[in-house]
C-alpha positions in Angstrom: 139.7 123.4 -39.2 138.4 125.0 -42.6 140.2 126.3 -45.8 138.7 129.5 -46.0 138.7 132.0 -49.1 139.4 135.9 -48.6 138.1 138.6 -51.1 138.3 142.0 -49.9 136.6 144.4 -52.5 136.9 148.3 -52.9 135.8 150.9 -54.8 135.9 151.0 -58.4 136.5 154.5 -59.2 140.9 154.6 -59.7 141.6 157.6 -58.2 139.4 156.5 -54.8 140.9 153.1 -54.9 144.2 154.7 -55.1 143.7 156.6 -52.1 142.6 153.8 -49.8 144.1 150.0 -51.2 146.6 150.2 -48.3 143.8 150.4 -45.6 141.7 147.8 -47.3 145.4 145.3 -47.6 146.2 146.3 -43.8 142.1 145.5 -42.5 142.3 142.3 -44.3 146.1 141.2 -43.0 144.2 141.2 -39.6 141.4 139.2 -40.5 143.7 136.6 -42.3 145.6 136.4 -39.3 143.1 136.4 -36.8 141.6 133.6 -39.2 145.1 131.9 -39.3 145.6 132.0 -35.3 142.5 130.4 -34.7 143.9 127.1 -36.8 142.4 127.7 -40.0 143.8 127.8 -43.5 143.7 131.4 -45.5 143.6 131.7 -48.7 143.6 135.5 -50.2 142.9 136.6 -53.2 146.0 138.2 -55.1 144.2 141.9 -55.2 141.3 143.7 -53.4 138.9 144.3 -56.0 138.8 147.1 -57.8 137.2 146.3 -61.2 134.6 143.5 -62.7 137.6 141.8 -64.2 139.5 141.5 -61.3 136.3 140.4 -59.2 136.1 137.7 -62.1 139.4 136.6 -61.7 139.3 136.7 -58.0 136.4 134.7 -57.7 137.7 132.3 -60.1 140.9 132.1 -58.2 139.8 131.6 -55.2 137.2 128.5 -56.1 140.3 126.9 -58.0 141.8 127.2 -54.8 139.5 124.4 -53.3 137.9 126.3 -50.5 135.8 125.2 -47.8 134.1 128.4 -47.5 134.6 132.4 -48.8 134.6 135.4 -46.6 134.0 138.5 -49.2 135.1 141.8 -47.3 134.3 145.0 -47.1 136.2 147.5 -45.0 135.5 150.3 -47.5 132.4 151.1 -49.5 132.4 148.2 -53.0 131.0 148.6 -56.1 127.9 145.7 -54.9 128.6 144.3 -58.8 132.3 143.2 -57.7 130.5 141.1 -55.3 128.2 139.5 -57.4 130.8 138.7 -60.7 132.9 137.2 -57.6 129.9 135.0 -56.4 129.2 133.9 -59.7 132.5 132.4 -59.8 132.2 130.7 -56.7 130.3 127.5 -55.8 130.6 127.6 -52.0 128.6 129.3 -48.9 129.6 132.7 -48.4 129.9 135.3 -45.8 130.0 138.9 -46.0 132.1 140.8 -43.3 131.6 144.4 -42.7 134.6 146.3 -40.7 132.5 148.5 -39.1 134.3 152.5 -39.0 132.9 155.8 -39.2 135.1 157.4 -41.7 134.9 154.2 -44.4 131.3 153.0 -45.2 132.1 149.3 -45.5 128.7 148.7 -43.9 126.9 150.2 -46.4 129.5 148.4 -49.2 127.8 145.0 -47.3 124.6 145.9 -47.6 124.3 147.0 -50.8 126.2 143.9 -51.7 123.9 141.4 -49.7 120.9 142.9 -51.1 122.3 142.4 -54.7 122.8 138.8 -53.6 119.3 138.6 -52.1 117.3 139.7 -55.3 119.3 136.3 -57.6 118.1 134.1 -54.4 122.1 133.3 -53.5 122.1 132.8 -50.0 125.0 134.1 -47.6 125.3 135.3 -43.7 126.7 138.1 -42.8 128.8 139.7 -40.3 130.1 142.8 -38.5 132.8 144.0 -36.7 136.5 143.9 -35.5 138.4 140.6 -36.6 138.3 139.4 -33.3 135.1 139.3 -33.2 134.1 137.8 -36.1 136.8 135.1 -36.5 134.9 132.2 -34.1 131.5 132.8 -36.3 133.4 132.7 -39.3 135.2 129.1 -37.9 132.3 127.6 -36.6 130.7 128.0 -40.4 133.9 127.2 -42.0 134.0 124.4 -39.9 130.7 123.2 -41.1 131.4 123.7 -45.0 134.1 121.5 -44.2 132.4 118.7 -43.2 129.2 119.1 -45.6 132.2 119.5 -48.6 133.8 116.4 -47.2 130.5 114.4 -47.8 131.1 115.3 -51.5 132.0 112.7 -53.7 132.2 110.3 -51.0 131.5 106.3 -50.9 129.5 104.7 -48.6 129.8 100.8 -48.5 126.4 99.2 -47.5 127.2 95.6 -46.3 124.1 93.7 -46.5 119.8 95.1 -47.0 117.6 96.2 -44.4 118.1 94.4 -41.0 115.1 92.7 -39.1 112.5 95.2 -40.8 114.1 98.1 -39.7 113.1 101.3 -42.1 114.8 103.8 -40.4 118.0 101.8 -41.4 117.6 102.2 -44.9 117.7 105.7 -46.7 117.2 107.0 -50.5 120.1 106.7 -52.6 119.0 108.8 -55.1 118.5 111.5 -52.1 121.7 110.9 -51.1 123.2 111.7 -54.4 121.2 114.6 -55.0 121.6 116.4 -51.3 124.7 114.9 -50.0 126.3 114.3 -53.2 127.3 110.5 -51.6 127.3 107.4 -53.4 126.4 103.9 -52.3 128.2 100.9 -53.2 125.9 97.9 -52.2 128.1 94.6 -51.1 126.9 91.2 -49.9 127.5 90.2 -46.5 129.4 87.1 -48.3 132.1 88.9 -49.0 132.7 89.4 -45.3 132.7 85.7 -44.5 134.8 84.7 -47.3 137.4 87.0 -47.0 137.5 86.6 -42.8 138.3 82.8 -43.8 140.9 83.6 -46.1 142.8 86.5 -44.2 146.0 86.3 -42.3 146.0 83.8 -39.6 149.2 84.8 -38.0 147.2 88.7 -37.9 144.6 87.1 -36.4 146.3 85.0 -33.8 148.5 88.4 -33.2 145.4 90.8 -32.6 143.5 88.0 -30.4 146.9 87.6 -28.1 147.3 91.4 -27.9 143.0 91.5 -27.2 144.0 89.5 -24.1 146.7 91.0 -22.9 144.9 94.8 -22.8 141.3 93.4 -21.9 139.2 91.0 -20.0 138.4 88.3 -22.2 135.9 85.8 -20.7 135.9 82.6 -22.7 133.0 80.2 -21.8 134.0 77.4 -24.1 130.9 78.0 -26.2 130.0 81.4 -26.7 133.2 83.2 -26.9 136.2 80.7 -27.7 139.9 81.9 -29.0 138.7 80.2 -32.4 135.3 82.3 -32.4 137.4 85.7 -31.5 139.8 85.3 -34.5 137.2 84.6 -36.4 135.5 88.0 -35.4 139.2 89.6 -35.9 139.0 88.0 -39.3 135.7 90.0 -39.9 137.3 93.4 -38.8 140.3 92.1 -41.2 137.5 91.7 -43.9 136.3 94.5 -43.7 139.3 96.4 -44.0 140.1 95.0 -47.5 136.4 95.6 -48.7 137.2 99.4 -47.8 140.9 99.3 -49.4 139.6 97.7 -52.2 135.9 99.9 -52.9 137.4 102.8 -51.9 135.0 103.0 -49.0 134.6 106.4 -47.0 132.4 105.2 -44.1 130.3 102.0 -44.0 127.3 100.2 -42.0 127.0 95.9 -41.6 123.6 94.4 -41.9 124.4 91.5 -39.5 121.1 90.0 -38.1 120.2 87.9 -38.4 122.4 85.7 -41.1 126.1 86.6 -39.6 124.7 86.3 -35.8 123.1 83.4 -36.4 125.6 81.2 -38.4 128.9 82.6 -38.2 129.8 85.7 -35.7 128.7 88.9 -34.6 129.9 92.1 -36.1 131.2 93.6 -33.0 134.7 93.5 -32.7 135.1 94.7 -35.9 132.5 97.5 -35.5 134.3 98.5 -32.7 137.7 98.7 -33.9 136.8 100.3 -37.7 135.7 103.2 -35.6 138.4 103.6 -32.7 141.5 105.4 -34.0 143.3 102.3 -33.5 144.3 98.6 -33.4 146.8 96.4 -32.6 149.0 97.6 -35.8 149.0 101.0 -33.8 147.0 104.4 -34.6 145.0 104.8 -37.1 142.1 107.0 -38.8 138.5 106.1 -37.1 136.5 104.5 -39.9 132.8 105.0 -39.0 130.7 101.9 -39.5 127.5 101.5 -38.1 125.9 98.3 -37.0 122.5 97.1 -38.9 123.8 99.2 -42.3 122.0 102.0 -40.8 121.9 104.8 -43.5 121.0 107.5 -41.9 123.5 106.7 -38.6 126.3 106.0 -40.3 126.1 109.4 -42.1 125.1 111.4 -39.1 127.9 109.9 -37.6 130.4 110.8 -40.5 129.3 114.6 -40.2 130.4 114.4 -36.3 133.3 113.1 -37.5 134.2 115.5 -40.0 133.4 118.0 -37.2 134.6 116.7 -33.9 137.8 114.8 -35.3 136.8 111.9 -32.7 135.2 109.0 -32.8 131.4 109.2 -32.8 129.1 106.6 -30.2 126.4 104.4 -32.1 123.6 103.7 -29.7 120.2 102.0 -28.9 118.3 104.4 -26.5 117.9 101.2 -25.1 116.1 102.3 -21.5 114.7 105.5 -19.5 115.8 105.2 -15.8 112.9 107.1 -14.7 113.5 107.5 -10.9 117.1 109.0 -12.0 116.2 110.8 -15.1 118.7 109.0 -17.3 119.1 107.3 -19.9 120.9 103.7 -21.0 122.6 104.2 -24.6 123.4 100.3 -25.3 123.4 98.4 -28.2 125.6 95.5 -28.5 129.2 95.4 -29.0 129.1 98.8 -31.0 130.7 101.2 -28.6 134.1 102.3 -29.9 136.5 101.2 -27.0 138.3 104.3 -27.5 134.7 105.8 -25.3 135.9 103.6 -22.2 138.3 106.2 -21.4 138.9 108.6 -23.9 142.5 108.3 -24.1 144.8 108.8 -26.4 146.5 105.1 -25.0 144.7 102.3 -26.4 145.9 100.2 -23.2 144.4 103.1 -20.7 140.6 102.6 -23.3 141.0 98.7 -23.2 141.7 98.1 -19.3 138.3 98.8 -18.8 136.8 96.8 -21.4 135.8 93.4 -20.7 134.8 90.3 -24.4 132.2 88.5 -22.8 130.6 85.8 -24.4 127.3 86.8 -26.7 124.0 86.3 -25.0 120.9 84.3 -26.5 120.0 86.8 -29.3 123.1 86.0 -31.1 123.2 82.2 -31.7 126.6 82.2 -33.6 128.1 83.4 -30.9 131.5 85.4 -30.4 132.6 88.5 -28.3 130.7 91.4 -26.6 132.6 94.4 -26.3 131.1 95.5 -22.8 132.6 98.9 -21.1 131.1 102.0 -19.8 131.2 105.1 -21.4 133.5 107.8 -19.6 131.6 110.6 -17.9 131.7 114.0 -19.7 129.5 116.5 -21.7 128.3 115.6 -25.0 126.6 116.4 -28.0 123.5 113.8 -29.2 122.3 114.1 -32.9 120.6 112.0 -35.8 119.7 112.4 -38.4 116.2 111.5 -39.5 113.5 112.1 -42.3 109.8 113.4 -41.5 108.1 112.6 -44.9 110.6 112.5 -46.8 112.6 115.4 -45.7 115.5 115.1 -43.5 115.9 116.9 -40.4 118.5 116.9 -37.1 117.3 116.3 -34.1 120.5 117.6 -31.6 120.6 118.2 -28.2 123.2 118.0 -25.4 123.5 116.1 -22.5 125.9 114.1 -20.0 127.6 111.2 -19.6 127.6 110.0 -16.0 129.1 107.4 -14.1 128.6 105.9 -10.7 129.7 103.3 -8.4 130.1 99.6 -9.1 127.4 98.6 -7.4 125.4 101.2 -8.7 126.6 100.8 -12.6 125.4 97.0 -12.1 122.3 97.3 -11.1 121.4 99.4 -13.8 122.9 97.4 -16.2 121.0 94.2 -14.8 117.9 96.1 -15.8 118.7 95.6 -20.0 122.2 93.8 -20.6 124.9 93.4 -18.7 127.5 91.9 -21.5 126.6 95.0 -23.7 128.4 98.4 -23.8 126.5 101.7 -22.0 126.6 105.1 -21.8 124.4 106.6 -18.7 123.1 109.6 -20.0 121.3 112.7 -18.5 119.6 114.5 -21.5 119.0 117.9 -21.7 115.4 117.3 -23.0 112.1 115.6 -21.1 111.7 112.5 -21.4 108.1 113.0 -22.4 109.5 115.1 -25.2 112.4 113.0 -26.4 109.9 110.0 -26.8 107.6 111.6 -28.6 109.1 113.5 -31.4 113.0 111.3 -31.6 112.6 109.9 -35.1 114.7 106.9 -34.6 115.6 104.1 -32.2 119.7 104.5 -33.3 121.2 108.0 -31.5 124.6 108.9 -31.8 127.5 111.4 -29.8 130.5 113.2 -29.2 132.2 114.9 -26.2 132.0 118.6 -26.5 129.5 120.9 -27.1 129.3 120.7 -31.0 125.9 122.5 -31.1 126.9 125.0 -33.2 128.6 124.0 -36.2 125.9 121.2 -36.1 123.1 124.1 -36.9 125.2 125.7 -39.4 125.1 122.3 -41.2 121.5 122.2 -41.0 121.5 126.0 -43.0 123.8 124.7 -45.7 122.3 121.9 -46.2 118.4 123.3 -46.1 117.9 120.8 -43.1 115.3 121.5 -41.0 117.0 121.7 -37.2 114.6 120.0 -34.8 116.3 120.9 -31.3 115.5 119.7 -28.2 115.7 121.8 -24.9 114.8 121.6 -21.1 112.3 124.8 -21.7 
């Protein structure tokens, strides 16, 4: 939910002000509380505005107040220069509400005030009507501001360059400072061996033991061994500390080839960073995406921010032609909390099975296989066409299907590796033409939305895909 700002502003002749401050208080009590029953936070301004010293002071108030968002309100007709002393003081996006009634003109108080706004190139939406049906337009952008403020002054911890050539992994930093406002702190992958060696053996031996009691766990002897899973716990352990210690807000592991070919794969601990717990109990999902992708790892922190879940990190690894779906799999990424969607770690990890790595990772260690629950969901990334980034978004549906069914699909890529059977709203013909990326990444729910508002605040272009 959003901490949204409330300016109400009013005429600026005393004697009309006089006559009407009660209505303007009274229209803005229900906004605020319609605004406050749908879960966000309010924050008012002391006074409607009646003066260009009070819209000063309001605006001013109101940005001290660390808003997400401001609504600026007119039930009455407003001197437009309130509104634009106000949005001078004020750094976020803003929306103008109108209360539409036929004895106050606080339409016309909007319009004059949005065109004021529109000739100093200060972009806003606007909006009309009763507070009850304005409120869920207003939260799905104050949702959005949310999450584009929370990429502010963040840290994201690259562990390791480019994997295996891949360019789509690797982003701008010097973009990301100046559109995103996000920092990157560049770490070797070193620091994840050394410190796995040197962390807690009795955490270790405690997370492997509780592993096998809630999963499968298929040692081989060779492959996946109770030495070779602490050692992957120690990883996850590892990385915890480099994220204590750097101040870390989401992260991405370069992994191939050096840590899967001489000392473990990254998925256990890719797995667990982003599930919203462990064996220590709940905790906050940490996104971290597998091969340091850039541009993954920060789509997936915006769905984050927005859906309050854990986000799926995928290879579109196959099209299923003669079904018309598609196999999101790529290794052990899958957060397990996706098995099952449950709120009960042990409900998530009956279902998931360690088996041993397969040829591509010579180091060996644990898959984290399951199948993604069935449900609706919401696919984006994030990618750059020239230079400029754009979302592609789209929904679809996770399915599921017998046993005998889910196997023989999964025989078709591999079998050891997490999936998520997928029916895309979007031709295939289209998807594989235009998707800018070989990483895609969801949600459950239908976070369409507050995903385009995102795009408008950030000057994204949207690039939406659709059955038409």
């Amino acid at each position: 939910m959003a901490r949204i700002g409330l300016i109400s502003l009013s005429d600026g002749r005393d004697y009309v002000h006089s006559g009407i401050v009660e209505f303007v208080r009274s229209t803005e009590d229900r906004l605020a509380a319609a605004l406050a029953e749908a879960g966000h936070e309010v924050v008012r301004a002391s006074t409607p505005v009646f003066a260009n010293t009070e819209a000063t002071s309001a605006g001013r108030e109101i940005e001290a107040a660390g808003v997400d968002l401001t609504v600026l309100h007119y039930c009455v007709w407003a001197f437009p220069h309130f509104t634009m002393l106000a949005a001078g003081a004020l750094r976020g996006p803003l929306v103008l509400v109108a209360n539409p009634d036929p004895v106050q003109p606080g339409m016309v108080g909007m319009l004059a005030a949005g065109g004021a706004l529109d000739q100093i190139g200060r972009r806003h939406t606007r909006l009309w009507g009763d507070p009850a049906s304005v409120v869920a337009t207003i939260g799905t952008r104050g949702n959005a501001a949310a999450a584009v403020a929370k990429l502010r002054g963040s840290t994201f911890g690259r562990i390791g360059g480019r994997p295996m050539g891949m360019n789509t992994a690797v982003a701008n930093t010097d973009q990301w400072q100046r559109q995103f406002g996000i920092d990157v702190e560049e770490i070797d992958q070193w620091e994840i061996v050394r410190r796995a060696e040197a962390a807690d053996p009795a955490e270790k031996r405690t997370a492997r033991e509780w592993l096998e009691r809630h999963a499968t766990v298929r040692y081989d002897g060779v492959k996946l061994t109770p030495e070779l899973l602490e050692r992957q716990i120690g990883a996850y352990l590892a990385m915890r500390s480099l994220i204590d210690e750097w101040h870390l807000d989401f992260t991405g592991v370069k992994g191939q080839p050096e840590l899967t070919r001489h000392f473990a794969t990254m998925d256990v601990a890719e797995a667990f960073l982003n599930d919203p717990y462990d064996w220590n109990g709940p905790k906050e999902t940490h996104v971290c995406a597998t091969e340091a992708d850039m541009d993954g790892a920060l789509t997936m922190q915006l769905m984050k921010h927005l859906s309050g879940t854990p986000v799926l990190f995928a290879d579109v690894r196959h099209y299923h032609a003669d079904r018309d779906i598609w196999d999101l799999c790529n290794s052990g990424q899958h957060a397990t909390w996706f098995a099952a969607r449950s709120d009960d770690p042990a409900e998530n990890l009956a279902r998931v099975t360690l088996h041993p790595e397969v040829f591509f990772f010579p180091a060996g260690g644990a898959s984290v296989h399951h199948i993604a629950a069935p449900g609706r969901m919401t696919l984006a990334r994030l990618t750059r066409l020239d230079g400029a980034y754009r979302l592609q978004l789209m929904p679809g549906e996770f399915e599921n299907y017998d046993e005998a069914t889910t196997a023989a699909l999964e025989a078709q890529s591999t079998p050891e590796w997490p999936h998520a059977f997928a029916r895309l709203d979007v031709p295939a013909e289209t998807f594989l033409s235009r998707f800018g990326a070989n990483h895609i990444h969801a949600v459950p729910g239908d976070l369409r939305p507050e995903l385009r508002e995102v795009c408008d605040l950030l000057g994204m272009t949207l690039d939406e895909f659709t059955r038409g």
